[in-house]
DRENTI-130629 format. One record per residue: residue in three letters; x, y, z of N, C-alpha, C in turn; residue number from 1. Coordinates in Angstrom, 1 decimal. Atoms other than C-alpha are relative to their C-alpha. Layout:
// residues N
[atom Ala, [X, Y, Z], [X, Y, Z], [X, Y, Z], NUM]
...
***
This chain:
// residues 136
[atom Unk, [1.2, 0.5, -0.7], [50.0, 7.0, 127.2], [-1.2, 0.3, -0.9], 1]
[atom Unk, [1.3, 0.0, 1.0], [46.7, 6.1, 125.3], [-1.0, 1.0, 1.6], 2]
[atom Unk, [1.5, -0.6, -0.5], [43.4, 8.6, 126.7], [-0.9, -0.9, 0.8], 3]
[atom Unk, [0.2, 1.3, -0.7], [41.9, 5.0, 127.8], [0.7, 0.0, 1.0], 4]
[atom Unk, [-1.0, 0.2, -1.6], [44.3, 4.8, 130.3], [0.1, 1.1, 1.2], 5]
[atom Unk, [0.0, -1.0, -0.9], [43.7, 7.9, 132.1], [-0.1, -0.7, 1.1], 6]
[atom Unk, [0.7, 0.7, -1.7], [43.6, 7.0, 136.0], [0.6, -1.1, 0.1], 7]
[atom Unk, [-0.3, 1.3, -0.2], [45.0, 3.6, 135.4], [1.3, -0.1, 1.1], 8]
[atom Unk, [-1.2, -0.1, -0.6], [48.5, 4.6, 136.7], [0.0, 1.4, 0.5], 9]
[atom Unk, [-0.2, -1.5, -0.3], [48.6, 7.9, 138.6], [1.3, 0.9, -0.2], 10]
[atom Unk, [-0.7, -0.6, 0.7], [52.0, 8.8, 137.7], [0.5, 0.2, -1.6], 11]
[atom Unk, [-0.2, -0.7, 1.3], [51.8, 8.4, 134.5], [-1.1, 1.0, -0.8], 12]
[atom Unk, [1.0, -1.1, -0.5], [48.4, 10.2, 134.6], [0.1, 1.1, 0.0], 13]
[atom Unk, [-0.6, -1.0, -0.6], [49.9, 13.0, 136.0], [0.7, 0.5, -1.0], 14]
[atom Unk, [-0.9, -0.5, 1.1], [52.7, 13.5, 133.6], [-0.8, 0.3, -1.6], 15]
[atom Unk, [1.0, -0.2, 0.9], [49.8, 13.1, 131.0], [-0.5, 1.2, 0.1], 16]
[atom Unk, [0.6, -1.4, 0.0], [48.0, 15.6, 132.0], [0.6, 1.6, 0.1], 17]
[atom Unk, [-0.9, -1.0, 0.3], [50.4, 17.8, 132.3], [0.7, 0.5, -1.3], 18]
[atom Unk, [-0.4, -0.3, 1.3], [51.1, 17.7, 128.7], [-1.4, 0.7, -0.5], 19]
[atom Unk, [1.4, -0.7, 0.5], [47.6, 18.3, 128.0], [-0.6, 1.4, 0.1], 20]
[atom Unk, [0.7, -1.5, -0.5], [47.1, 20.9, 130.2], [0.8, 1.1, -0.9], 21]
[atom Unk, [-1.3, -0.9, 0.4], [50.5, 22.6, 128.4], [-0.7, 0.4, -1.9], 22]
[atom Unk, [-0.2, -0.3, 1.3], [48.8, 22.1, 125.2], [-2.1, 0.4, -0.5], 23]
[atom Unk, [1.7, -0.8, 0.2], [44.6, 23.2, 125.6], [0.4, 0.9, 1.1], 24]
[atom Unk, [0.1, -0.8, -0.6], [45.6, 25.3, 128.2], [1.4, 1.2, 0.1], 25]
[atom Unk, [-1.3, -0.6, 0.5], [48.6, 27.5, 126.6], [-0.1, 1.3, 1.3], 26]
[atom Unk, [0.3, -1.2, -0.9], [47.3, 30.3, 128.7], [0.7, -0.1, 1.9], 27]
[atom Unk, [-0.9, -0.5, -1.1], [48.7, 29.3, 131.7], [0.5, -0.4, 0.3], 28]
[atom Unk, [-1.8, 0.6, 0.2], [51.8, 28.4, 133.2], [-0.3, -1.5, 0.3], 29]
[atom Unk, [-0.3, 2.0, -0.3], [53.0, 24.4, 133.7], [-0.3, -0.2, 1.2], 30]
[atom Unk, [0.3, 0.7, -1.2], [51.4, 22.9, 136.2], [1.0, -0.9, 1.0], 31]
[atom Unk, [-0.6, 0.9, -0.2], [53.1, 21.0, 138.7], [-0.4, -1.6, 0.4], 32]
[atom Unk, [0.0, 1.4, -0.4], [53.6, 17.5, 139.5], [-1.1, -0.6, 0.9], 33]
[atom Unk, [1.3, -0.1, -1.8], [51.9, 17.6, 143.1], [-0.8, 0.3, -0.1], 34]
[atom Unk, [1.5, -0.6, 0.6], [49.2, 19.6, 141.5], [-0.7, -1.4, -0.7], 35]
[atom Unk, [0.8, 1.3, 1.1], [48.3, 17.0, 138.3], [-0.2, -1.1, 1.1], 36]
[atom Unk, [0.3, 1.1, -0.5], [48.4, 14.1, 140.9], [-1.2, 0.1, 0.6], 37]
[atom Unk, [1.2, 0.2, -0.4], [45.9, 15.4, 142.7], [-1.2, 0.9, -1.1], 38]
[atom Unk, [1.4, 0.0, 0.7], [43.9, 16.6, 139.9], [-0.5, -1.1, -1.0], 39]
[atom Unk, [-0.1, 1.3, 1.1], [44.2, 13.2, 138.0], [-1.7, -0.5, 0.3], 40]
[atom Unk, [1.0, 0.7, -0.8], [41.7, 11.6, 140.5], [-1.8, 1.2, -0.4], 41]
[atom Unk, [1.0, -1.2, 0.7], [38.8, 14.7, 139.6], [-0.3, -0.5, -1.1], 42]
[atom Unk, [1.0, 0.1, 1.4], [38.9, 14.5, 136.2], [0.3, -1.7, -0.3], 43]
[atom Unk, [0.2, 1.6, 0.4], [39.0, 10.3, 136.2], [-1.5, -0.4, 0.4], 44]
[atom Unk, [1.3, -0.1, -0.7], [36.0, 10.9, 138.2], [-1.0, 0.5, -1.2], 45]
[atom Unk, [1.2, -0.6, 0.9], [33.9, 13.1, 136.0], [0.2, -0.8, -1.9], 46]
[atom Unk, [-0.2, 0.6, 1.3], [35.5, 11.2, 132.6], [-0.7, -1.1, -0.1], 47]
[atom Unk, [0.3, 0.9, -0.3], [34.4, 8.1, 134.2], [-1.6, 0.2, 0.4], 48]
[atom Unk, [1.7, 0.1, 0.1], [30.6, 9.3, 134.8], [-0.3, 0.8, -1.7], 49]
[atom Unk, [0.3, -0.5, 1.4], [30.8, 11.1, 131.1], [-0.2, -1.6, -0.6], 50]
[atom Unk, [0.2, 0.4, 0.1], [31.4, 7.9, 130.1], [-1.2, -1.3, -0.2], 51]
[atom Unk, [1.3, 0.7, -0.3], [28.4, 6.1, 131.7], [-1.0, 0.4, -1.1], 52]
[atom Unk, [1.3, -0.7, 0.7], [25.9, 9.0, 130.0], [0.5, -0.7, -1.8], 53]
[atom Unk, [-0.2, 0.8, 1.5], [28.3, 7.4, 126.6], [-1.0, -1.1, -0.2], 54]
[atom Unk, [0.2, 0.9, 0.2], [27.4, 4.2, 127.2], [-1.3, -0.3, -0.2], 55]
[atom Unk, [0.8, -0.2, 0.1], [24.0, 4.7, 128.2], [-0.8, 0.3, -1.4], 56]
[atom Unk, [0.5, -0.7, 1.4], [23.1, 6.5, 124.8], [0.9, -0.9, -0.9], 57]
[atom Unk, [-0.4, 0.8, 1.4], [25.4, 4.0, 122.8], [0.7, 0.6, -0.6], 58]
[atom Unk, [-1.3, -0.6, 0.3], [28.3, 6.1, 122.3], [1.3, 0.0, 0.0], 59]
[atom Unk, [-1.2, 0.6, -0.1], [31.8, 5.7, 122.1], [0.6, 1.4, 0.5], 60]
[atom Unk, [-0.7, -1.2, -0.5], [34.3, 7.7, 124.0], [1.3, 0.5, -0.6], 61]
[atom Unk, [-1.1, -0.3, 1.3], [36.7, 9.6, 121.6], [1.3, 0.6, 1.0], 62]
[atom Unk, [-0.4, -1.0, -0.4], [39.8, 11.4, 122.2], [-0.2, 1.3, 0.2], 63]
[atom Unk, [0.5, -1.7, 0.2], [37.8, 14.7, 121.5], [-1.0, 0.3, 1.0], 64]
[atom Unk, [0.2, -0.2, -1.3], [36.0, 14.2, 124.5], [0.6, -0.3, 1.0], 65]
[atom Unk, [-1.4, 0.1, -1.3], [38.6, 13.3, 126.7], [1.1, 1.7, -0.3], 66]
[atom Unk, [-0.4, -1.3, 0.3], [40.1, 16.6, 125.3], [-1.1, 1.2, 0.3], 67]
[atom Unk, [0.6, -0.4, -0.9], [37.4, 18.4, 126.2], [-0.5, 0.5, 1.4], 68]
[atom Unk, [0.3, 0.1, -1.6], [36.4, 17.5, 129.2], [1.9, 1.4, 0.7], 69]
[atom Unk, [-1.0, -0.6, -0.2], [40.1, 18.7, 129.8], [-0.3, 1.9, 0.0], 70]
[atom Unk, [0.5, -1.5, 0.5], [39.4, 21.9, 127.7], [-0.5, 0.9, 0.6], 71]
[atom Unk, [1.1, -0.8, -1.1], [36.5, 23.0, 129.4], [-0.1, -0.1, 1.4], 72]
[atom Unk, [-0.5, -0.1, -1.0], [38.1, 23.1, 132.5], [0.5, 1.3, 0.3], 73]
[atom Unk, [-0.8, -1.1, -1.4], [39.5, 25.9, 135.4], [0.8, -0.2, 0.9], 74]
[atom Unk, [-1.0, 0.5, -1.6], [42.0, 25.2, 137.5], [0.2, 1.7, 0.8], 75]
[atom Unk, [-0.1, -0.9, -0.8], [41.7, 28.3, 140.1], [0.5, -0.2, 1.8], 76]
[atom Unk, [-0.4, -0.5, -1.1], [43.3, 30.0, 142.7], [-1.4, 0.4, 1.0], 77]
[atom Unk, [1.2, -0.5, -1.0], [41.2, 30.8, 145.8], [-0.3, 1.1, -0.6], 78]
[atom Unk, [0.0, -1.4, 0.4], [41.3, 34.5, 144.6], [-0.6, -0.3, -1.0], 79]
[atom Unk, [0.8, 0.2, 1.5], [40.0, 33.5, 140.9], [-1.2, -0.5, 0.5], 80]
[atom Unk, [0.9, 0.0, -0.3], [37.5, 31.7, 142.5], [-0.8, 0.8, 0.8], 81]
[atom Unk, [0.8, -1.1, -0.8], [36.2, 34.4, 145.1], [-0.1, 1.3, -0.9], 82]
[atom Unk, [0.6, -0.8, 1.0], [36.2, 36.4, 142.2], [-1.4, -0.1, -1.3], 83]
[atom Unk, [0.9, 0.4, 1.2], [34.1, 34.7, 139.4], [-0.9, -0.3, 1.0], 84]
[atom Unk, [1.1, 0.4, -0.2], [31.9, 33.2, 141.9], [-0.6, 1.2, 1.4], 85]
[atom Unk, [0.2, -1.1, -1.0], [31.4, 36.7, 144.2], [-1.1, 0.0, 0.4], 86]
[atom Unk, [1.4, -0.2, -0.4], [27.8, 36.8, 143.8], [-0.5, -1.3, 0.7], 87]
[atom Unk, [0.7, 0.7, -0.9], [27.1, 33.5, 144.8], [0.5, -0.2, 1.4], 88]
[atom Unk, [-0.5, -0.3, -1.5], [29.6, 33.8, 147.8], [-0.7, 0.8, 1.1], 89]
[atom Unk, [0.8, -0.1, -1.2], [27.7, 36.4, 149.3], [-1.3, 0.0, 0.0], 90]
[atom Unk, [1.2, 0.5, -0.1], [24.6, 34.7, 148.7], [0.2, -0.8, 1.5], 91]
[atom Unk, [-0.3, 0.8, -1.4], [26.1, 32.6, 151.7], [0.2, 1.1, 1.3], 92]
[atom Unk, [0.3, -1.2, -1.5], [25.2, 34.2, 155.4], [1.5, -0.3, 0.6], 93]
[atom Unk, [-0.7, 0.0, -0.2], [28.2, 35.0, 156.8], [-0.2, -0.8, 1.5], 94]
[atom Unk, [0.5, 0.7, -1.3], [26.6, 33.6, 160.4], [-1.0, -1.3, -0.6], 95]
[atom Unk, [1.5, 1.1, 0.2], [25.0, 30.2, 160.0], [0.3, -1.0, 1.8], 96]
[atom Unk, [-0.1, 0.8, -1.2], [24.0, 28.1, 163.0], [0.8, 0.5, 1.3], 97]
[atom Unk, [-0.4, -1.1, -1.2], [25.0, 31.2, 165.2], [1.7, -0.1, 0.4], 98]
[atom Unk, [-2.0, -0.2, 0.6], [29.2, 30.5, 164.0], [-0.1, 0.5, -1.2], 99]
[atom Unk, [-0.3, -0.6, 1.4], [30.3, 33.0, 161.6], [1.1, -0.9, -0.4], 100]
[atom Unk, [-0.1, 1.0, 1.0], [31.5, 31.0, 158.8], [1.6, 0.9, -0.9], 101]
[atom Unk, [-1.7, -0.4, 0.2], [35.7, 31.5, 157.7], [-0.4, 0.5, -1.8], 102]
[atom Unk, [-0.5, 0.0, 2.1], [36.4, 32.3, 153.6], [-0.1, -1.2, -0.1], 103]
[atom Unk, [-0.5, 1.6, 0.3], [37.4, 28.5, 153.6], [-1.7, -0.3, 0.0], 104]
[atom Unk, [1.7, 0.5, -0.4], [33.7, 27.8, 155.2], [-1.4, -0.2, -0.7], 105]
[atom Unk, [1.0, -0.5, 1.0], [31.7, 29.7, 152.7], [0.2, -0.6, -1.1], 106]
[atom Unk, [-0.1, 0.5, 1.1], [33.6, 28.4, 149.9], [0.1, -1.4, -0.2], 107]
[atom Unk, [0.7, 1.1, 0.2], [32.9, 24.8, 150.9], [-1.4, -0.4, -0.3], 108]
[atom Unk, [1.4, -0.1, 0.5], [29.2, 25.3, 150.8], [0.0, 0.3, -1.5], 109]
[atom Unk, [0.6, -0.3, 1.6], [29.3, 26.9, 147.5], [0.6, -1.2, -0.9], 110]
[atom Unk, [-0.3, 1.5, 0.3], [31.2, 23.6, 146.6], [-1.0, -0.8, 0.0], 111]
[atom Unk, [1.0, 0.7, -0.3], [28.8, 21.4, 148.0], [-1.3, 0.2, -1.1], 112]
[atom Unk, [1.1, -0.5, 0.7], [26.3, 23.6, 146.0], [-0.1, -0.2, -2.0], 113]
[atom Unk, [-0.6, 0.0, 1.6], [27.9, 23.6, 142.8], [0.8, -1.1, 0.0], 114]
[atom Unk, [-0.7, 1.0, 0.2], [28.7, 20.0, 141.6], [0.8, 0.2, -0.9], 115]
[atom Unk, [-1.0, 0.0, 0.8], [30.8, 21.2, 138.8], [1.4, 0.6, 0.7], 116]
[atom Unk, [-0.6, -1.0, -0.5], [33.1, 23.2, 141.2], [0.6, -1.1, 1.5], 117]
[atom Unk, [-1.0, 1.2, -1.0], [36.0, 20.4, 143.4], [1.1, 0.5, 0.5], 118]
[atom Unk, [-1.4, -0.4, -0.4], [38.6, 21.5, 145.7], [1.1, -1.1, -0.7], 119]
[atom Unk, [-1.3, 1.0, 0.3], [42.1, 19.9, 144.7], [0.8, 0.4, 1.1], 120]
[atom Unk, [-0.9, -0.4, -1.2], [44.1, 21.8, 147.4], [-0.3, 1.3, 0.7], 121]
[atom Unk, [-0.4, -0.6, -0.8], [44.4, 24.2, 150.0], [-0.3, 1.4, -0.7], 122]
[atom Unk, [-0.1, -1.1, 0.7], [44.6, 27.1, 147.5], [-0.3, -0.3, -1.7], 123]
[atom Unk, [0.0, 0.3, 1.6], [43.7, 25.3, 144.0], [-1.5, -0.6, -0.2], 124]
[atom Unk, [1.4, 0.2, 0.0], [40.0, 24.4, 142.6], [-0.1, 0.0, -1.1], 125]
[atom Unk, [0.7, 0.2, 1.3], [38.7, 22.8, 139.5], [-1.4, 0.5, -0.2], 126]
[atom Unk, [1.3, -0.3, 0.3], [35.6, 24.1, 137.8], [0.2, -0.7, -1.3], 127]
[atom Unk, [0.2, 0.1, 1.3], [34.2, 22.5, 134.7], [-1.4, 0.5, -0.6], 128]
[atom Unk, [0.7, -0.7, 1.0], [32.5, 24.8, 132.7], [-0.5, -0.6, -1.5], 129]
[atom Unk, [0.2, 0.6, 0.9], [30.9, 24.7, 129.6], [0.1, -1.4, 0.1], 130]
[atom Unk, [0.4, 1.4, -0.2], [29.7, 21.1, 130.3], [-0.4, -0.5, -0.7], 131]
[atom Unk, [1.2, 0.8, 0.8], [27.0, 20.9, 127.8], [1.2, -0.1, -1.3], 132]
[atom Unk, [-0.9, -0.1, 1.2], [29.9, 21.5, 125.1], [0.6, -0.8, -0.4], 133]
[atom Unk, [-0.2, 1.5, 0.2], [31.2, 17.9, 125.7], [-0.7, -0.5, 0.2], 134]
[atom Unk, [1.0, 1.0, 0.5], [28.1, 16.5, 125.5], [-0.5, -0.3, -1.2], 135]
[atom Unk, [0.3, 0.1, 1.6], [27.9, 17.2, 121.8], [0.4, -1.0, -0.5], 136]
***
């Protein structure tokens, strides 16, 4: 599958990115199936507004930012994330609107708050870091 085609077909998408992930992201184990599918749609999303800021500026979209974008990614566990993002978690009141507010609760606001930072599942959560890094 050509990098162009990302998104076009979600299973083969999927199986894409799973190679990808196997090969900028050595560090951690193989993703699965059910996973990549639902993180295909994320990063077609954010490839797909990198894009725009391409076009805009007159630029062409390479493999090396479609790798990238990849690159400078996180795929986290709830736990990874209540870790890295501690401090801003309990920036969030544990009572808002006089209901105390679950783990899940909190860490949808800090979502909301932080556009680089997308649930995928139940227990899994993209961050893309280092952002400015693919905009070189």
């Amino acid at each position: 599958m050509d990098f162009n085609q990302f998104g076009d077909n979600l299973e083969d998408s999927a199986n894409f990115l799973i190679e990808k992930l196997m090969q900028l992201h050595p560090w951690d184990d193989e993703w699965k199936y059910n996973i990549a599918v639902k993180l295909v749609p994320i990063y077609k999303e954010v490839i797909d507004e990198f894009k725009e800021y391409l076009v805009f500026n007159e630029l062409e979209f390479t493999e090396e930012n479609f790798d990238n974008i990849i690159k400078f990614s996180s795929i986290l566990t709830k736990d990874q994330l209540q870790l890295l993002f501690m401090g801003d978690l309990s920036d969030i009141p544990l009572i808002y609107d006089g209901k105390y507010l679950s783990d899940d609760e909190r860490i949808d606001l800090l979502i909301e708050y932080k556009n680089r930072l997308k649930k995928v599942d139940s227990n899994i959560y993209l961050f893309f870091n280092h952002v400015e890094n693919y905009l070189d």
